[in-house]
N, C-alpha and C positions, 0 to 999 in steps of 0.2 A: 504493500500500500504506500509506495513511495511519492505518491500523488498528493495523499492525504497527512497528517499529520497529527498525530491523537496528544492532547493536550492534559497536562495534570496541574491540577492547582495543589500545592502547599499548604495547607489554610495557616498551620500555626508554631509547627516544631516542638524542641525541646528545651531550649535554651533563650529563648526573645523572653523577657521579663514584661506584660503589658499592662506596669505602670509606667514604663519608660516609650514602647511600641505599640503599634496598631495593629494588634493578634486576637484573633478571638480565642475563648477561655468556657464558656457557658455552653450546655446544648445550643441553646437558643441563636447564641451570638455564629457558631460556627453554622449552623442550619443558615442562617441569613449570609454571611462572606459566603459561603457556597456556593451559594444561590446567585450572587453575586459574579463567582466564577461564572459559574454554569452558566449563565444568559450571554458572557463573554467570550463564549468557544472551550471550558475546560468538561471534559469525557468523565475525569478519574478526581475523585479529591484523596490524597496522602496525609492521614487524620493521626495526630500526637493528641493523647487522653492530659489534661491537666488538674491539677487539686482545684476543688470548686470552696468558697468562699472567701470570705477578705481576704487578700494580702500573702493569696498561698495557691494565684492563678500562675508563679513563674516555677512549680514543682511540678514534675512528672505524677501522674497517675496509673496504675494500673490495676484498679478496682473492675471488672468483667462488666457491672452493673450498668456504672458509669458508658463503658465503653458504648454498651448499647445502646443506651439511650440517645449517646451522641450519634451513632450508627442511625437509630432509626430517625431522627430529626434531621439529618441530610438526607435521607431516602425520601423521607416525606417532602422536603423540599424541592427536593431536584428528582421526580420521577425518573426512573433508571439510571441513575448515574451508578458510577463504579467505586464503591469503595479501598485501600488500600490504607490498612495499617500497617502501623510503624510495629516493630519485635527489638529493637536498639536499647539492648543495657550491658554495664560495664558489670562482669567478674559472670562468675558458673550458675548463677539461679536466676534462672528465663521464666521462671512458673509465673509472674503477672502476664508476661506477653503472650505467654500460650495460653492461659486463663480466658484472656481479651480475644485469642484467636478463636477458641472454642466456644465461647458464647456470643459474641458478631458475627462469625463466619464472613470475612467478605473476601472476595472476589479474586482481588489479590493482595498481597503482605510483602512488606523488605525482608531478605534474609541479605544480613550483613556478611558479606562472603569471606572476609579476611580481617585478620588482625592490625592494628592502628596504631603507634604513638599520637595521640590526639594533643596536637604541639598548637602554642598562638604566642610570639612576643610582640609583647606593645613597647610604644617608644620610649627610649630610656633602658632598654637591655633588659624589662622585668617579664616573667613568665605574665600572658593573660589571665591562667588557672595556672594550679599544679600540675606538673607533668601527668598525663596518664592515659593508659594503656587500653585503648578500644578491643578486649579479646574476643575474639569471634573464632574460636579453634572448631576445626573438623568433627569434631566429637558434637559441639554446640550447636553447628549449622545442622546435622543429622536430626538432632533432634528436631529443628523446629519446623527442617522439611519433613519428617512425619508426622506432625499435628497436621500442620497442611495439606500432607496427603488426608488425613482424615477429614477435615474440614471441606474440603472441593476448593481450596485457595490455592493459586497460582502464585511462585514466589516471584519475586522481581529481585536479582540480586546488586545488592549496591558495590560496589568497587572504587576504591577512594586512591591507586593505583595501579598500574600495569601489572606488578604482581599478584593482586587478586584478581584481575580481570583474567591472565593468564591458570589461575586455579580452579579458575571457573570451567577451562576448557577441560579440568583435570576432573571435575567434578562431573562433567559429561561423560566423559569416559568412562570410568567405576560404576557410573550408573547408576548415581543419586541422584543424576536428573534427566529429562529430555526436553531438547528443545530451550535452554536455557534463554530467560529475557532478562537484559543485561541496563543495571544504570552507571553511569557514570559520573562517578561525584567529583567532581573539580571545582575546584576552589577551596577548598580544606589548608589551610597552612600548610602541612605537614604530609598532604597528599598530592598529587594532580594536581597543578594549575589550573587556573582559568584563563587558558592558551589558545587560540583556536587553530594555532600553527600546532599544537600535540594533537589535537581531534583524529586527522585520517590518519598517522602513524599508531593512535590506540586502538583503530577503526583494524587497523591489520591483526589483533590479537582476539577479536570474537570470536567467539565459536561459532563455526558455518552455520546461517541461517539462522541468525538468535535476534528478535529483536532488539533495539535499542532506544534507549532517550540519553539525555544530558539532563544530571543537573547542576548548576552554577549558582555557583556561594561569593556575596562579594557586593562590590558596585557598579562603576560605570563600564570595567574589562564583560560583567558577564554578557551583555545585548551585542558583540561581536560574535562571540562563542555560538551566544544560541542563534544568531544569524549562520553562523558556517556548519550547526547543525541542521537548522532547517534545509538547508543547500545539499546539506550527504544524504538527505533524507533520512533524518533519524526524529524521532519522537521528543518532543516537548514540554519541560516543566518551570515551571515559579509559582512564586506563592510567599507570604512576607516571612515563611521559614528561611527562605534562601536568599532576599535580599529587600532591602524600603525600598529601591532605586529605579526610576523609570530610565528612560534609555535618553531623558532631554537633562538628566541629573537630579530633575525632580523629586521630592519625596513620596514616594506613593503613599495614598490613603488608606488604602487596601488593597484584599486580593483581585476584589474586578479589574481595579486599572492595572495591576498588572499583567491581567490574564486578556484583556482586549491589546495591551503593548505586544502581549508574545504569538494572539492569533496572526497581528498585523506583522510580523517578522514571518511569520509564515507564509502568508501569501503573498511576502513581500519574496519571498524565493520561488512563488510561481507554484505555491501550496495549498490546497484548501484544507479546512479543520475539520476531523475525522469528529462524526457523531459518537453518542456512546455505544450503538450499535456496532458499527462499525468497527470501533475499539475492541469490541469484545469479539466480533471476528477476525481479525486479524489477531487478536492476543490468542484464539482459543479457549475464551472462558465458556462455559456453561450457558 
């Protein structure tokens, strides 16, 4: 579907703080940025569970409850769209994110394919956080592709470098997976750039036939990137997880404007914006 171009919106991540950002945090609030997307050209939204009341929307959640509710309040608002939760935690016990997978059940899930030093210095020489260790070992990723098989969820695996992207082909092979659909995280300090002169040399390390998106973390470098994506014909994401930044340097509002900025990069390569139908043919979902 190199014609078309299937779009995901971000609604919110794990780390944007929104007393600082414009993230939604509520069922409510992410059913509405959704929606928001969706009218804008996004297929897929890529949903992080947050702590619900005062002062405790910038901590992860991974209460099952929660997740559905937020699950069915973008279902309800955006008639078939595609859901896609996050499974991303640091150290050996996954059990909230396969908790959240087995009672949302959606469509498709990140599995974090490789392990990370998750590095950021800010100016002045000082660490942004403390160093620390994104593990995603072989043993871990097994796991969560078996709730998924249980589940009917499709992983989407994330790759934050060449060396996990090339593990991914390894992961084909053994036979943990078929048909592998591949994301590409660039912009991570400490991973991949947001280069778009690296795109078609990471483009030579897919496994045959796998789809792909990009997603780009950053500011004004990511709207080249995802311009020379839409160009290889690879698939499409933002959302105010991965950056505030329109393409004019404006601050985005939210996720509509940035997901009307990334439909129009797309057809600015001579793309149309793949429906969610469509999305889910070409992905193979159910």
């Amino acid at each position: 579907m190199r014609d078309k171009a299937i779009i995901t919106c971000a609604l919110t991540g794990v780390l944007t703080d929104p007393r600082q950002h414009p993230v939604p945090v509520t069922p409510e609030e992410l059913a509405a940025s959704a929606l928001e997307a969706w009218n804008a050209g996004a297929a897929c939204m890529h949903v992080h569970f947050r702590q619900q009341g005062e002062g405790r929307g910038h901590l992860p959640s991974w209460d099952p409850g929660l997740a559905v509710e937020i699950a069915d309040a973008i279902r309800a608002s955006c008639r078939g769209v595609i859901l896609n939760f996050t499974t991303g935690v640091v150290g050996r016990d996954q059990s909230g994110p396969l908790a959240c997978l087995r009672a949302g059940k959606p469509e498709i899930a990140a599995c974090n394919a490789g392990s990370l030093n998750y590095l950021k210095v800010r100016a002045g020489g000082r660490w942004a956080w403390p160093p620390m260790l994104f593990d995603n070992p072989v043993e871990k990723i097994e796991e969560v592709l078996g709730v998924m098989a249980q589940t009917g969820t499709r992983p989407e695996f994330e790759c934050f470098d060449l060396g996990i992207l090339r593990s991914v082909v390894m992961f084909a092979q053994v036979g943990m997976v078929a048909r592998p659909q591949v994301n590409l995280v660039m912009g991570v300090a400490s991973g991949m750039p947001a280069d778009a002169d690296l795109l078609p040399i990471a483009l030579k390390y897919l496994p045959l036939g796998s789809p792909w998106q990009t997603t780009v973390i950053g500011r004004a470098e990511v709207w080249d990137l995802h311009r020379r994506a839409a160009e290889l014909g690879g698939n499409l994401r933002s959302g105010v997880e991965d950056t505030f930044y329109l393409p004019d340097g404006a601050r985005a509002p939210g996720n509509g404007a940035l997901i009307e900025a990334l439909a129009r990069v797309a057809r600015d390569a001579g793309r149309d914006v793949a429906s969610a139908d469509e999305a889910r043919a070409f992905w193979g979902l159910a």
